[in-house]
N, C-alpha and C positions, 0 to 999 in steps of 0.2 A: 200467112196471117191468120187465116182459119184456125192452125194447130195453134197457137198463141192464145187465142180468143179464148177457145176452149180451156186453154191451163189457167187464164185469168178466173175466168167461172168458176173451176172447180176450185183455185186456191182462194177466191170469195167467201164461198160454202161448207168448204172444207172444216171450218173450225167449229160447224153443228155438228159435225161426226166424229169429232175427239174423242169424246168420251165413252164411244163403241170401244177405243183398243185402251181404255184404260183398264186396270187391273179389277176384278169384281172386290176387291176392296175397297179400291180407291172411288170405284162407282158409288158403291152404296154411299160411303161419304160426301161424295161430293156431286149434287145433281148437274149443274152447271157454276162455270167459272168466275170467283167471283162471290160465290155465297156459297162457302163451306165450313162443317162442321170439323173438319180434319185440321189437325192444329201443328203447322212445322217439327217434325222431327229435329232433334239434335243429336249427330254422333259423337261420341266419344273420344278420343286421340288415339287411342290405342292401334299402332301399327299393325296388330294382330285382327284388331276387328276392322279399323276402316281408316281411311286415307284419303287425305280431304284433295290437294291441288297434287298435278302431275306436271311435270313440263315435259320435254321432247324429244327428241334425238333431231329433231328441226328446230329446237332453242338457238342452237350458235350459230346456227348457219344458214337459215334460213333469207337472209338479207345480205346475204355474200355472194354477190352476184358475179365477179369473177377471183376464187381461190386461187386460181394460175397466180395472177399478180403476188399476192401473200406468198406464193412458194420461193417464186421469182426473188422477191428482196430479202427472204431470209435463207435464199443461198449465196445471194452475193455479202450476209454479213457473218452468219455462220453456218458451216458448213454439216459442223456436226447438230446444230439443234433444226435445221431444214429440214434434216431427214428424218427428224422426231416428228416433226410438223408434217411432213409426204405422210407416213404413216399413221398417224392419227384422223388427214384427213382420209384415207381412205377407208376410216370406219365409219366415217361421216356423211352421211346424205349430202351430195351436193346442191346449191338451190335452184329448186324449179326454174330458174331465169338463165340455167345457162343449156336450156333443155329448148330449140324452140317450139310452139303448140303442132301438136300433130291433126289435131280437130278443126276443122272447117268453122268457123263461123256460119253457125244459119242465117236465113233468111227471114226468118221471123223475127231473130232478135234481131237483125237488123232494121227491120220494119217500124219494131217497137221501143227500140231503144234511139236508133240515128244513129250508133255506131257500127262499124266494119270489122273489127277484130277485138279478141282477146286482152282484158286491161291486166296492168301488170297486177305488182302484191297490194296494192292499193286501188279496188275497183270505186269505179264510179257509181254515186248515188242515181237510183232510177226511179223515182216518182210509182206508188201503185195504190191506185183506187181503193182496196180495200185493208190499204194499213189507215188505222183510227188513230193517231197522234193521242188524240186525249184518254184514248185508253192504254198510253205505257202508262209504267206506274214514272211518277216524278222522285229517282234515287238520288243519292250522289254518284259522280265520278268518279273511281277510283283505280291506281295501274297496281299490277301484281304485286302480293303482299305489304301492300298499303291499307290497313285496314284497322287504321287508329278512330274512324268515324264509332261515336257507339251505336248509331242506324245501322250500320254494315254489319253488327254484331248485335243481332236483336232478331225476332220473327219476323219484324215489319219489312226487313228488305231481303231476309231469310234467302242470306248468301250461302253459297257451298266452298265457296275458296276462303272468306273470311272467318263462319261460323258452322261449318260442315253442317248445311240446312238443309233438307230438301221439303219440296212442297209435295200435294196429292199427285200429282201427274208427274213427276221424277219419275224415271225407273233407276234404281240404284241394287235391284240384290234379284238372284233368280231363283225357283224353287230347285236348279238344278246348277252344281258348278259350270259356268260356261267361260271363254273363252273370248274375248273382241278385241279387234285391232286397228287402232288408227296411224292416221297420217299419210296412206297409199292415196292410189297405187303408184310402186314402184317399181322398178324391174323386178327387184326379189320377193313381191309379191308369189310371183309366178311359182318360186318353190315351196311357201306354204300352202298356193291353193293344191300343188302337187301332193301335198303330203295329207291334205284334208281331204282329198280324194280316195286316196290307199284306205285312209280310217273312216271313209263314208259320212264324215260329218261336214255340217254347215256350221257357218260362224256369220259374225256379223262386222262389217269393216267399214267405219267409218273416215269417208272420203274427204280428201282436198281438192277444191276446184281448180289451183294452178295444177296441182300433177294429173287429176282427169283428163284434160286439155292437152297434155306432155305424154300420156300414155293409157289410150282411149282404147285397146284393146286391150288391156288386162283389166278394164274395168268390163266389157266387153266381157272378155270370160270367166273373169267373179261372177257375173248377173247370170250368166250362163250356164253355169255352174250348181247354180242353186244359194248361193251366198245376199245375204240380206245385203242391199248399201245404204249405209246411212250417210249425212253429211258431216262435217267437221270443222264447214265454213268455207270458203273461198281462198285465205292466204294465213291460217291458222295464228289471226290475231288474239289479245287479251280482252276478250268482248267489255268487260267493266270498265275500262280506257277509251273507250268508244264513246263515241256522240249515237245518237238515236239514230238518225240517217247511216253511220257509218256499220253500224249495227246491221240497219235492215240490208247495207249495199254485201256486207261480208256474207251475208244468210240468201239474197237473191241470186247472186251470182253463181253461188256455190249450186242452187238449182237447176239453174238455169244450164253446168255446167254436166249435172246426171241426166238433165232429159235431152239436152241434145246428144249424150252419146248413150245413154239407156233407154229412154222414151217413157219414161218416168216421173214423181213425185216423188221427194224422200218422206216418208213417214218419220227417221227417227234422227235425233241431235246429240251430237256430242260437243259440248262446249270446251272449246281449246284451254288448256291447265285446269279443268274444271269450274273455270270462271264464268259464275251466272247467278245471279239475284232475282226479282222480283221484276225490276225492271228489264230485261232481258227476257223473264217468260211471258211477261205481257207485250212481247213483241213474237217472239216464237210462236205463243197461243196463236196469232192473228194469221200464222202461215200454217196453221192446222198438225203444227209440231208439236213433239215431246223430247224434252232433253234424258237422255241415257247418261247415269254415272256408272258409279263402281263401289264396289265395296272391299277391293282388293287392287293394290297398285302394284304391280310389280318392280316400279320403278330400272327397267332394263334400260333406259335410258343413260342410266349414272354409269351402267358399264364402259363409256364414251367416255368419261370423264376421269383419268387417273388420282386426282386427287378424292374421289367416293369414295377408291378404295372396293368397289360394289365388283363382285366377276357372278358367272353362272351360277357357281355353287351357292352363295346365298342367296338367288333369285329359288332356286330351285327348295330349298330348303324352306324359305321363307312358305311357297305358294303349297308346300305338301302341309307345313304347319296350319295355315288356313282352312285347306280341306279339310282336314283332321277337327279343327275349331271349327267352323260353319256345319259339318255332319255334311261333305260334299254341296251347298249350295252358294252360290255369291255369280257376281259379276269379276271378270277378272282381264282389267286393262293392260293392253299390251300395244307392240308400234311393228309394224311392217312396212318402213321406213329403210330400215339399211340390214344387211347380210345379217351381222351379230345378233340382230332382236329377233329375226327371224327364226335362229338359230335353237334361239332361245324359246319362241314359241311351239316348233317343232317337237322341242324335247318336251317339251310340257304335256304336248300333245299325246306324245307315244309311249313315253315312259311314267309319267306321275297322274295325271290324267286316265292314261291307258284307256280300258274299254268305256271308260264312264260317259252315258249319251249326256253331250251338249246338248244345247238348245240355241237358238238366235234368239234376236232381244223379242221380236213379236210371242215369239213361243211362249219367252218366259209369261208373259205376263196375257194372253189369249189377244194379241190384239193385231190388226190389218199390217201387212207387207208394208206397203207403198198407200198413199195418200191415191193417185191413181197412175194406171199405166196407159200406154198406146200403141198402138198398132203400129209398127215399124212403115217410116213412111216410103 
């Protein structure tokens, strides 16, 4: 209960020291949150400069909790499209639910919450003292690419999925091409951190709290490694779909999900398909967070999908054209999710990329690892 107490306090406090890891641009602009001089960026469309929503290689299947069945009835109708479907999913992450939690339930959160186990893709709201209700901003609702509201597409709620917005505390571009990857860990984590080892570099990978819970040793030695973790959310919902409560329950858990198996605070957010307004950072601000975008998509996700039409070679082509246009600097989203995108990071890594030093997201922009850490209890 002690170690709790303490994360409460610190995530209290936490959101006076924000603005220590904001960029000294974004400093000088903006003293504190809430009264700034810094007036919403707009990006452009252009595939070559920036790319506003991502989805996943966790899009299809993320809420298929048993594949077997699906296999099962489309071999007893066809024989020959079953085996297209075997194969397809086998590119496919299977969902975290048919994985079960490898991580113990602490005792602290049992203390503080009243529950005994792991919730599924849908966690439960937990009441915290220092979220201020009256300081979200009051937005509309809105689910992925629904974005007929003209608020949605204005500064006022300066979306990034609607109107490729970002506010001062964004981080969206690096002064050095880098590398990050969401959706782990997964097993095949384990062969990028392999390969990010050989090239000495650290990256930054943004976590899921159902698979931290499903595979708490390779989060274990990501952390160990040297590898930044950030969050990703709990069950990689479309946070604008969300109610305020389900918001803050996707962002607590996902916490609560790095510190009992790294003994941690995440400092840094990635908003799942890039979906995040105004409303949403006035929730994040209040847990001492900064949302991380991108300014390059790779989109290796669509590799999954045979109707893209998308393989390696235009991922590969795409991200050397980027470099070539940014003069080597941006962020550059990726999934280490399933074998393929892995594959695909790798080669980025070693061959187009090559010697050129990465940076993680604190790097980029001079700013704290973690909100705070602890001493292994």
């Amino acid at each position: 209960m002690k170690k709790f107490k303490i994360i409460l306090s610190i995530l209290i406090f936490s959101i006076s020291n924000v603005v220590l890891s904001l960029s000294p641009e974004s400093y000088s602009l903006s003293k504190r949150f809430g009264i700034s001089s810094f007036k919403p960026k707009l990006f452009n469309f252009n595939p070559n400069d920036h790319q506003s929503t991502s989805s996943s290689p966790l899009n299809n299947n993320f809420n298929a909790i048993n594949n077997d069945e699906a296999i099962t009835k489309n071999n007893n109708n066809n024989n020959d499209n079953s085996e297209h479907i075997i194969n397809q999913l086998s590119e496919m992450p299977p969902s975290p639910m048919r994985f079960p939690p490898k991580l113990p339930f602490p005792k602290w959160l049992t203390d503080f919450t009243g529950l005994k186990e792991w919730p599924d893709l849908n966690p439960p709201y937990i009441p915290l003292d220092f979220i201020n209700f009256n300081k979200i901003e009051d937005l509309p609702i809105h689910k992925q690419s629904q974005c007929s509201n003209p608020i949605l597409r204005s500064p006022i709620a300066c979306s990034f999925d609607c109107f490729n917005c970002v506010e001062f505390d964004d981080i969206y571009t690096c002064p050095k091409i880098s590398q990050t990857f969401d959706d782990g860990p997964s097993p095949h984590t384990k062969k990028l951190l392999n390969a990010l080892k050989q090239k000495n570099t650290k990256t930054t990978l943004f976590t899921l709290g159902v698979n931290i819970i499903r595979f708490p040793e390779i989060y274990k030695e990501s952390l160990a490694e040297g590898h930044i973790m950030g969050s990703h959310t709990w069950s990689h919902k479309f946070l604008p779909s969300l109610t305020n409560q389900e918001i803050i329950a996707q962002i607590e858990w996902s916490i609560w999900a790095m510190n009992a198996t790294g003994n941690h605070l995440p400092k840094w957010f990635r908003p799942p398909y890039g979906g995040i307004d105004n409303r949403i950072r006035s929730i994040l601000r209040q847990f001492g967070m900064q949302a991380v975008l991108w300014d390059f998509d790779t989109f290796d996700w669509k590799m999954l999908d045979n109707s893209n039409l998308r393989n390696e070679k235009d991922i590969y082509k795409d991200v050397l054209d980027f470099k070539n246009l940014k003069q080597s600097k941006g962020i550059i989203l990726e999934h280490d999710a399933i074998l393929r995108t892995v594959d695909v990071g790798i080669e980025i890594l070693n061959n187009i990329l090559g010697d050129h030093e990465q940076l993680t997201i604190p790097k980029c922009v001079g700013g704290i690892d973690y909100i705070k850490t602890f001493d292994n209890p």
